[in-house]
C-alpha positions in Angstrom: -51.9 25.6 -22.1 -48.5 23.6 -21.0 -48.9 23.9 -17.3 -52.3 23.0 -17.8 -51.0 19.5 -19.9 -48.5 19.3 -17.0 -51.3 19.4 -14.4 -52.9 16.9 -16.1 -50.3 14.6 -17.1 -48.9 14.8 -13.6 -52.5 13.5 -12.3 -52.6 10.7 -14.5 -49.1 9.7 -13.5 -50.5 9.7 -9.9 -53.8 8.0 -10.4 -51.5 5.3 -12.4 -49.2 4.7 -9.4 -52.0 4.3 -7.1 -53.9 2.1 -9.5 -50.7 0.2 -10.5 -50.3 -0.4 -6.1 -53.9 -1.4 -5.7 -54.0 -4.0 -8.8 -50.8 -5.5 -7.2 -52.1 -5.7 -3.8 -55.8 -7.5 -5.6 -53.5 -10.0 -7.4 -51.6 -11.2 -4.0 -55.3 -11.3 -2.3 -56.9 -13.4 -5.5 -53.7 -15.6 -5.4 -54.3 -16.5 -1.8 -57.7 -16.7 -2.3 -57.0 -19.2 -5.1 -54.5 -20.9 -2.9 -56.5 -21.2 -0.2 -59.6 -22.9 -1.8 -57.3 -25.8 -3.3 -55.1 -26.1 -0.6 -54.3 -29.8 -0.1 -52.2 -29.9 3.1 -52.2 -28.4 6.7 -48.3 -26.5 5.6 -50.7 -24.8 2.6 -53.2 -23.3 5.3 -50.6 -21.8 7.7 -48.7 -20.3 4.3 -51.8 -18.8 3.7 -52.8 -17.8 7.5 -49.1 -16.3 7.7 -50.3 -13.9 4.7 -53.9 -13.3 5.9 -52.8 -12.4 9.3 -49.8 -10.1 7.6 -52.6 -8.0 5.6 -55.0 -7.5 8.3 -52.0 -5.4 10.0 -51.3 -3.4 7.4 -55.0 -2.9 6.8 -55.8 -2.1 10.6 -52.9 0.7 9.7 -54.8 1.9 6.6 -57.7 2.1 8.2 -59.0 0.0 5.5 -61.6 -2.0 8.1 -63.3 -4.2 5.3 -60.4 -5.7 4.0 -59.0 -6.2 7.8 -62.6 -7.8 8.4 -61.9 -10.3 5.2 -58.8 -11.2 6.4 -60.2 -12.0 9.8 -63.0 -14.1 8.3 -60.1 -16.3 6.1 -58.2 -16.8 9.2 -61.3 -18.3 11.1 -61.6 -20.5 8.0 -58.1 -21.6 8.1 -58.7 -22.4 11.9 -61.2 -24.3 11.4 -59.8 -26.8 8.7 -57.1 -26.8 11.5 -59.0 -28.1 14.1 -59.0 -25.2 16.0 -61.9 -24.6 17.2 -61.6 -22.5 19.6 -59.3 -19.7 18.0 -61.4 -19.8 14.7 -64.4 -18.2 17.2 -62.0 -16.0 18.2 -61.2 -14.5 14.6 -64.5 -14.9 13.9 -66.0 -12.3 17.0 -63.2 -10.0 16.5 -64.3 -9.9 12.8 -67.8 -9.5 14.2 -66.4 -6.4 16.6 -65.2 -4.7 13.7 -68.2 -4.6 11.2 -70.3 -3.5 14.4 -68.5 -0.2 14.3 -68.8 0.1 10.5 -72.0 2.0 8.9 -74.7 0.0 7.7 -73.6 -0.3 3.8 -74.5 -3.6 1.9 -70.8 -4.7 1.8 -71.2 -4.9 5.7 -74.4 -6.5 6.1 -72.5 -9.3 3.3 -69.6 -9.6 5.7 -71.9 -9.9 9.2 -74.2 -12.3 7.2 -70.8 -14.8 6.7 -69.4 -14.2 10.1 -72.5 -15.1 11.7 -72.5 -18.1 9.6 -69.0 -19.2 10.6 -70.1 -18.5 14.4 -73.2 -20.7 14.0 -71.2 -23.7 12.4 -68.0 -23.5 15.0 -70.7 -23.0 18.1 -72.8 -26.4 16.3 -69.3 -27.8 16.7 -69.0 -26.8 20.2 -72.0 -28.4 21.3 -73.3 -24.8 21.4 -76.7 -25.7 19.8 -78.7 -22.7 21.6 -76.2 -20.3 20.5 -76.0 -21.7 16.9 -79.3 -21.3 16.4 -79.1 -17.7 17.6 -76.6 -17.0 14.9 -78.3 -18.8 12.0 -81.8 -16.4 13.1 -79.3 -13.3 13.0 -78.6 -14.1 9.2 -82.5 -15.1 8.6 -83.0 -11.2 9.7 -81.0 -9.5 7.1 -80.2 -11.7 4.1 -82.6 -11.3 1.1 -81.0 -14.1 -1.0 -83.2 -17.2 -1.7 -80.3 -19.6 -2.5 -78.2 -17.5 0.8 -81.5 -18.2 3.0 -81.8 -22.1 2.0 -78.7 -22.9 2.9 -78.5 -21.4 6.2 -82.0 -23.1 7.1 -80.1 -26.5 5.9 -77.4 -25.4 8.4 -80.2 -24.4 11.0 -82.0 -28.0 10.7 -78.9 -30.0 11.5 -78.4 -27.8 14.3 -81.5 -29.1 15.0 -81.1 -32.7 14.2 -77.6 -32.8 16.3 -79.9 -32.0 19.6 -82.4 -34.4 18.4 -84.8 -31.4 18.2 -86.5 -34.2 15.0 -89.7 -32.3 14.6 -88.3 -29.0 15.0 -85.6 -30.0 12.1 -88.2 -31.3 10.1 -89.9 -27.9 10.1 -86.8 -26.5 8.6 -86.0 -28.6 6.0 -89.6 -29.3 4.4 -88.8 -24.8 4.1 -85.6 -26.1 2.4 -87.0 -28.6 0.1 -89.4 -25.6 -1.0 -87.1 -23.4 -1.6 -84.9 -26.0 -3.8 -87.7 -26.6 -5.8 -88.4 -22.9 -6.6 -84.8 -22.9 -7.5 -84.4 -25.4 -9.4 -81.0 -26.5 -7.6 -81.1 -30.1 -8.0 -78.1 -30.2 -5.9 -80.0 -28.6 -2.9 -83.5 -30.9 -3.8 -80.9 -34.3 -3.6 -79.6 -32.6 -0.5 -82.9 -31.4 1.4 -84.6 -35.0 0.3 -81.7 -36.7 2.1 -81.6 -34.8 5.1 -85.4 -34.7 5.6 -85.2 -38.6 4.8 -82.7 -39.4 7.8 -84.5 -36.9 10.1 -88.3 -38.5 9.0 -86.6 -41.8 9.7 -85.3 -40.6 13.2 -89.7 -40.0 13.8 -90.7 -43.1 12.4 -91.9 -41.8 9.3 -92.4 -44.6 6.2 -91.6 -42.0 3.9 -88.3 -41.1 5.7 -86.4 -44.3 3.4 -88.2 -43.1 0.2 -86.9 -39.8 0.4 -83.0 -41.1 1.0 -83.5 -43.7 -1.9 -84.7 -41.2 -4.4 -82.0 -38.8 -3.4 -79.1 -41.5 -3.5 -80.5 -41.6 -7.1 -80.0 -37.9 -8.4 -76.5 -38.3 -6.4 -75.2 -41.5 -8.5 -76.7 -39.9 -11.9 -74.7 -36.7 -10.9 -71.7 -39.1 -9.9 -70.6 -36.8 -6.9 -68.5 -38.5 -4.4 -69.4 -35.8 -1.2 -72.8 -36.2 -2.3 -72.7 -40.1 -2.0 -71.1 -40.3 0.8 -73.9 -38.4 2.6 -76.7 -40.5 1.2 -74.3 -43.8 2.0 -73.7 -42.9 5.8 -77.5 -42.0 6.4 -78.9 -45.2 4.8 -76.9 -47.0 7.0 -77.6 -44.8 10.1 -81.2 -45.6 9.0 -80.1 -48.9 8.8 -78.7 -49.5 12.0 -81.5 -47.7 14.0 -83.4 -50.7 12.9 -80.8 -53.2 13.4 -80.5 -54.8 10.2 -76.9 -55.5 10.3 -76.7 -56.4 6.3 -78.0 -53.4 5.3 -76.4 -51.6 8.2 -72.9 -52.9 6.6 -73.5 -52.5 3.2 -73.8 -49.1 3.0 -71.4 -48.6 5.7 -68.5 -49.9 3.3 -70.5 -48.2 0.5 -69.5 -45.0 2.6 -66.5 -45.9 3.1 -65.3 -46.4 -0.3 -66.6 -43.2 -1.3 -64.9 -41.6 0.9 -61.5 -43.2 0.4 -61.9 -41.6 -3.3 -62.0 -38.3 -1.9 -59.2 -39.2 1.2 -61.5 -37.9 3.4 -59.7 -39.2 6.7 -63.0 -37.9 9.1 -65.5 -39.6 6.8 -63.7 -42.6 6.8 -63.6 -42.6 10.4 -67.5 -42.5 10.5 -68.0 -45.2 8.1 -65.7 -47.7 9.9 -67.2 -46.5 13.3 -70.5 -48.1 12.0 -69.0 -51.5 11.0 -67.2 -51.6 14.5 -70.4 -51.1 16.0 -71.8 -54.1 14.1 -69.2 -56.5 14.8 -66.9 -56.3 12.2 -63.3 -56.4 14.4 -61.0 -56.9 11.3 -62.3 -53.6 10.9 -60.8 -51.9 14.2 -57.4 -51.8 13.4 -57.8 -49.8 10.5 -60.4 -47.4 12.4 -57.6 -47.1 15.0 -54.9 -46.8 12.9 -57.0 -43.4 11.7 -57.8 -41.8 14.7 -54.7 -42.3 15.7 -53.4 -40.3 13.0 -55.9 -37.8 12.8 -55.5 -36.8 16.5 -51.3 -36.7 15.7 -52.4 -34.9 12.6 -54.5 -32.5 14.7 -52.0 -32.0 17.4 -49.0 -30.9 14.9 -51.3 -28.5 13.1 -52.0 -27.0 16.8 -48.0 -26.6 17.1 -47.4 -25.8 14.0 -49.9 -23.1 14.9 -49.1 -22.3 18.0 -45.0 -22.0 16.6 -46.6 -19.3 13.9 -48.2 -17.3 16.1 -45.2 -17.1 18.8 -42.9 -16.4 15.6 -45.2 -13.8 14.3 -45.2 -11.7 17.3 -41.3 -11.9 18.3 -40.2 -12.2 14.4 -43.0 -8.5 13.6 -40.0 -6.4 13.9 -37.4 -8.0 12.0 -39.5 -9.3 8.8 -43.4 -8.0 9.1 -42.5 -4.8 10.4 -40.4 -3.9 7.7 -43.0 -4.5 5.6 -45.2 -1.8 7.6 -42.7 0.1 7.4 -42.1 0.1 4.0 -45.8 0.9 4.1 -45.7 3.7 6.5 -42.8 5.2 4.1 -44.9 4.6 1.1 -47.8 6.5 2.7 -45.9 9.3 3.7 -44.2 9.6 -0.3 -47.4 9.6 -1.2 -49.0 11.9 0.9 -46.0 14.3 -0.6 -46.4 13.5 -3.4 -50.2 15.0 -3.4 -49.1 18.0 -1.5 -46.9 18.5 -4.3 -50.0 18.0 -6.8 -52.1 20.4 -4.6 -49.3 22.9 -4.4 -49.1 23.1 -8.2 -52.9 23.0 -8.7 -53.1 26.2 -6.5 -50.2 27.8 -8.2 -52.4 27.1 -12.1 -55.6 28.4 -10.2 -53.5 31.7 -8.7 -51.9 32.0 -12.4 -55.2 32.0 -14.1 -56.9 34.4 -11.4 -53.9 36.7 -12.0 -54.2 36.4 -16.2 -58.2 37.0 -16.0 -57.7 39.9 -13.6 -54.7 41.6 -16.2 -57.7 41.1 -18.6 -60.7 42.5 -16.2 -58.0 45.5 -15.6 -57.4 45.9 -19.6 -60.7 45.9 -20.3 -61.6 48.1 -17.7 -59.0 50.4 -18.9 -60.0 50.4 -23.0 -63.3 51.3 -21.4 -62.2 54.1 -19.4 -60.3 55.7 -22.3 -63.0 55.5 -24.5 -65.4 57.4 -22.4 -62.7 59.9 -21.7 -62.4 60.6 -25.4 -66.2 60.7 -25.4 -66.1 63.4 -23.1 -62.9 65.2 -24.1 -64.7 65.4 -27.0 -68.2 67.0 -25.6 -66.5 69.0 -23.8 -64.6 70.3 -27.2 -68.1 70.7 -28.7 -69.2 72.6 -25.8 -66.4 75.2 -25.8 -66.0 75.5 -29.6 -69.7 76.6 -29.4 -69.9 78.5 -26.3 -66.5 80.3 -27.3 -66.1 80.2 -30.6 -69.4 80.1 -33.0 -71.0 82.8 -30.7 -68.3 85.2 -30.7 -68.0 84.9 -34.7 -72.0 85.4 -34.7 -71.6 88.0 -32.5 -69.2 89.7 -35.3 -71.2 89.3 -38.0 -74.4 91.1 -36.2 -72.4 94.0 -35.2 -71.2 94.0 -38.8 -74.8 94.1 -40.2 -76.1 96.8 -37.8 -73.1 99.2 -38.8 -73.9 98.5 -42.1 -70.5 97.5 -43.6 -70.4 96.4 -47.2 -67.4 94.5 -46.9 -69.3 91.7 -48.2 -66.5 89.3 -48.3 -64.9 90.0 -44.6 -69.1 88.5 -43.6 -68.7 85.8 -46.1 -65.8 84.9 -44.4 -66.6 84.7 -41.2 -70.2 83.1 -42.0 -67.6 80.1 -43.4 -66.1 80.2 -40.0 -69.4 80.1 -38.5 -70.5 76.9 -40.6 -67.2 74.7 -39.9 -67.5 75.9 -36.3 -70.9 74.3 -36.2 -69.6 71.0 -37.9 -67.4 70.8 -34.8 -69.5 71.0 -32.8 -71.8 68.9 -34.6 -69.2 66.0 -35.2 -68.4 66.1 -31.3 -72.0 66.8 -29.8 -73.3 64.6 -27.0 -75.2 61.7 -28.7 -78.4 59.8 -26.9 -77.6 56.5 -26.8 -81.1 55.4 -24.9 -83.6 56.3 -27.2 -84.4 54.8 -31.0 -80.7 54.4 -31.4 -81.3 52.8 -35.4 -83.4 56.5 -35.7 -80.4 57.8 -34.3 -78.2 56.4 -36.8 -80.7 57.2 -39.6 -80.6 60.8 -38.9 -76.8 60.8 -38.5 -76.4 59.2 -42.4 -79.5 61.0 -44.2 -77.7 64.3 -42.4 -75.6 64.1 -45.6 -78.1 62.8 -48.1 -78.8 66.5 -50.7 -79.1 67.0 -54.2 -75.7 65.9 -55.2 -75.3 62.6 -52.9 -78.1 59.9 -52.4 -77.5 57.8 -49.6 -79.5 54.4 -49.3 -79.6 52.7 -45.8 -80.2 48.8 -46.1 -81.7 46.2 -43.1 -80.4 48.7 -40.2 -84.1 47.6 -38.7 -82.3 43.7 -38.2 -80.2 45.2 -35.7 -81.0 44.8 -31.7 -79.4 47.8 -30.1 -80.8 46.6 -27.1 -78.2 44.7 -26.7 -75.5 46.7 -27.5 -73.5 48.6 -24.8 -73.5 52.1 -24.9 -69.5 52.0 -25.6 -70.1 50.4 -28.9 -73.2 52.3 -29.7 -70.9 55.5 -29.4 -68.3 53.7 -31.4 -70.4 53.0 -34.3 -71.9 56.6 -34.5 -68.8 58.6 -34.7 -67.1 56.1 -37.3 -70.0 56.2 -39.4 -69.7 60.2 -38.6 -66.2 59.9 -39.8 -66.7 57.8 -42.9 -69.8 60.3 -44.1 -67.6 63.1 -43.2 -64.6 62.4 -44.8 -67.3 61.3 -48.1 -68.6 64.3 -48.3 -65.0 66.7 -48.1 -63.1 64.1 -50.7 -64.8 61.4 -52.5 -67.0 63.7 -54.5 -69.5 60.6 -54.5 -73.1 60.6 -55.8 -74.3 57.4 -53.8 -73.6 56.0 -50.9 -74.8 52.7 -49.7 -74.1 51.4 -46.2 -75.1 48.0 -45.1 -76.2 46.7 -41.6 -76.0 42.5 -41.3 -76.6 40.9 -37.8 -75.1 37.9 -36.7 -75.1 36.2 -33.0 -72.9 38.2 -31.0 -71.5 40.0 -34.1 -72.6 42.8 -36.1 -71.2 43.6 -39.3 -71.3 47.2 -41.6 -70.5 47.5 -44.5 -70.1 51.1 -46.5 -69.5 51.4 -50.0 -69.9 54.7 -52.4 -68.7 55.8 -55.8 -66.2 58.5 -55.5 -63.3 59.4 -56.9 -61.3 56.5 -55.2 -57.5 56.8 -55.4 -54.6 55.6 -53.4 -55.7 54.8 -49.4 -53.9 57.6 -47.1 -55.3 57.4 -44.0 -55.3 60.5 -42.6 -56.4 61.8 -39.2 -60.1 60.5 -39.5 -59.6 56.8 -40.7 -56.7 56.9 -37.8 -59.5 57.7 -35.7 -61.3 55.5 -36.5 -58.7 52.6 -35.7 -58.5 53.3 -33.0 -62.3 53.7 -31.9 -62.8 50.5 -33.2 -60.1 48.8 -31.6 -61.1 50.0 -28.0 -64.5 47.5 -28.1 -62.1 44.9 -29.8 -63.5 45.1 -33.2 -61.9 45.5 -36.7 -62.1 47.4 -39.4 -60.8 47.6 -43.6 -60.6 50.0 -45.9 -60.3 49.1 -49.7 -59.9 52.3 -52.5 -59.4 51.7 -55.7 -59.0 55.2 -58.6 -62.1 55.7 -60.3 -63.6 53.2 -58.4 -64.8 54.6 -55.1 -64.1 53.6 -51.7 -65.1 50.5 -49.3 -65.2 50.0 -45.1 -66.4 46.9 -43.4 -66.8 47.0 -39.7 -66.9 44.0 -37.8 -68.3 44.4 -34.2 
């Protein structure tokens, strides 16, 4: 019982280690997360790419492919709100490679579903409409969720409206607004209305200005900034397709403001873009003044970039590779560590085969002995018989025929004769596979006469079906014992003997009404001890002077 306890404490102890490891390793990876969707400046993103990058290693050493495919896909963000293009698709494909050679589970079709995502936006970005398209259809295939499958047609219909495919982005988005509607996302309906209003107005549609109105609308009841913005840029883009200047200007600087709220520098640029286009040269400074920095902005974030990568590589050794080491180390502790475990586990499973065996073996044994002392003793019964009883009868005949009178010399030996025959009697062979409660019966009415009664209660509740043969023989030669050793001592005129079955356990109890007295156990009630205790049972004795004598057997 305390090795067992060991084994299992030593378990727990292991299964909280690794818990304890993994929890720690999900809180860095929620942090980052968490620092990553809030981070505010291009130093944030490279902390966070530095860490990204750091974990895919050690996950490419674990094997651990979907967290190395995660990390891939957070580094193609970063790129991207980088500027880099170019290296985000990169990430992104090698991401791809990856979950190609991964089984088909659900978590793998989420992770291709986002990758092909990212590759559609960064090829849209690359002028790669054809190929966009492609990987917005590869999403379409496999993604079942409604609000997942609007938002990648949205993404599919710019695509669209970049290549001034109108009609074909038109197509898209009315599947949009339907879907938004079914949602009930009015974010998505201000969205899809606004879109479909700027691509309508791109065909000469009426309704086209209708649609961008009403959705303007649910944007300044929602007050959202990005939202605004949107509807702003695309009235005047309607606007200016039409060359009405006023209007064209208005919502240009209605743009712009809205996205000087958010210090949006690239949205900005688009809003001032439009009043530059319209004339407005105090305006061109300013517009500039932000390219300007946007492109200095964009070329430190590529060296700054290009410095972390060069210092990741040469610095791996010095400061990530310890790290992997450490890993490596921790792995291998661990990997002891369970060896350990599994050592010890074998050892408990060889003890306990050893302990059930040393019982198998003692049982085996008690059984053995038993049926020797059942056939010592037929074998006794035999030879007192064969050798004994016959020759006395044999005496006595001659006797007779020479007509002795000696009277008592034949008295004597016919005494012999009789407690020859109780020998044999008490050490005959007994039939265990017939009636055995007949046998039983006969064995106690045997001694029922004039002087004793004996009364047998419920022995007919008792399956001896199910008894084996060992305790069958048991029970007969202690109920043998008890009747005999009534019959020479206790001078008792009734006898009652009991039979009560209980699952698995049969209990007998004997009571008569002799003469009682102090309990000796002499050579029978030893015997039957012993009997009893070679099938495991139990038995009492209680004798009181004047009070007759009690046995209960418990089997």
């Amino acid at each position: 019982m305390k090795k067992k306890s060991l084994f299992l404490f030593l378990a727990f102890l292991l299964s909280f280690l690794y818990n304890s490891q993994a929890q720690q390793q999900k809180d860095s990876l929620n942090y980052y997360y968490y620092f990553l969707q809030n981070a505010k400046k291009s130093s944030d993103l490279i902390k966070a790419y530095t860490f990204y990058n750091t974990h895919k290693e050690l996950s490419l050493i674990k094997n651990d492919t979907i967290n190395a495919i995660q990390d891939l896909r957070f580094i193609s963000f970063i790129q991207y709100e980088l500027g880099l293009l170019n290296e985000s698709e990169v990430s992104a494909v090698n991401a791809l490679q990856l979950a190609n050679n991964l089984k088909t589970t659900k978590t793998v079709i989420s992770a291709k579903v986002g990758i092909y995502n990212r590759l559609g936006i960064l090829s849209r970005e690359l002028k790669n409409y054809d190929r966009a398209i492609e990987y917005y259809d590869k999403v379409l295939e496999v993604e079942e969720d409604l609000s997942k499958i609007t938002a990648i047609l949205n993404n599919k219909a710019i695509t669209y409206k970049h290549q001034m495919e109108y009609t074909q982005a038109l197509k898209e988005l009315l599947k949009v607004y339907k879907n938004s509607i079914s949602l009930k996302d009015t974010v998505q309906i201000a969205r899809s209305l606004d879109n479909m209003g700027l691509v309508k107005s791109k065909l000469n549609i009426p309704q086209g200005l209708q649609d961008m109105l009403l959705a303007l609308d649910m944007r300044l009841k929602r007050k959202s900034n990005s939202g605004l913005y949107v509807s702003y840029i695309h009235l005047a883009e309607h606007y200016y397709d039409r060359n009405n200047i006023y209007k064209t200007r208005y919502y240009a600087e209605k743009a712009y403001d809205a996205a000087s709220k958010m210090n949006n520098i690239g949205d900005k640029i688009t809003a001032l873009s439009f009043l530059i286009d319209i004339g407005n040269n105090s305006i061109a400074l300013e517009y500039k003044r932000l390219t300007d920095s946007v492109a200095i902005s964009q070329l430190l974030n590529k060296k700054k970039f290009v410095s972390i990568k060069y210092d990741y590589k040469n610095e791996k050794r010095k400061a990530e590779e310890a790290k992997i080491e450490l890993y490596k180390s921790q792995l291998v502790e661990e990997e002891e560590r369970q060896s350990k475990l599994l050592f010890q586990l074998i050892s408990g499973f060889g003890l306990v085969i050893v302990v059930l065996l040393y019982i198998l073996i003692k049982t085996r044994h008690k059984k053995e002995k038993a049926e020797q002392v059942y056939f010592t003793e037929t074998r006794i019964s035999k030879k007192v018989h064969d050798e004994i009883a016959n020759d006395i009868y044999q005496i006595m005949t001659q006797l007779q025929e020479n007509n002795s009178n000696d009277d008592e010399v034949i008295d004597a030996i016919e005494s012999i004769y009789f407690k020859t025959r109780d020998i044999s009697k008490e050490n005959s062979t007994i039939d265990v596979h017939k009636n055995f409660g007949e046998v039983i019966e006969n064995l106690v009415l045997s001694y029922d006469n004039s002087k004793t009664n004996i009364i047998i209660n419920d022995l007919k509740v008792v399956d001896w079906r199910k008894i084996s043969d060992e305790k069958k023989i048991t029970i007969y030669r202690i109920l043998q014992e008890l009747m005999t050793n009534m019959k020479k001592h206790s001078k008792a005129s009734h006898v009652v003997i009991t039979f009560i079955q209980k699952p698995k356990i049969i209990f007998i109890n004997y009571l008569d009404n002799g003469i009682g007295g102090e309990l000796k156990k002499g050579s029978g009630l030893q015997n039957t001890e012993s009997r009893i205790n070679s099938i495991d049972g139990k038995i009492t004795f209680e004798s009181v002077k004047d009070k007759g004598f009690k046995a209960k057997l418990v089997i």
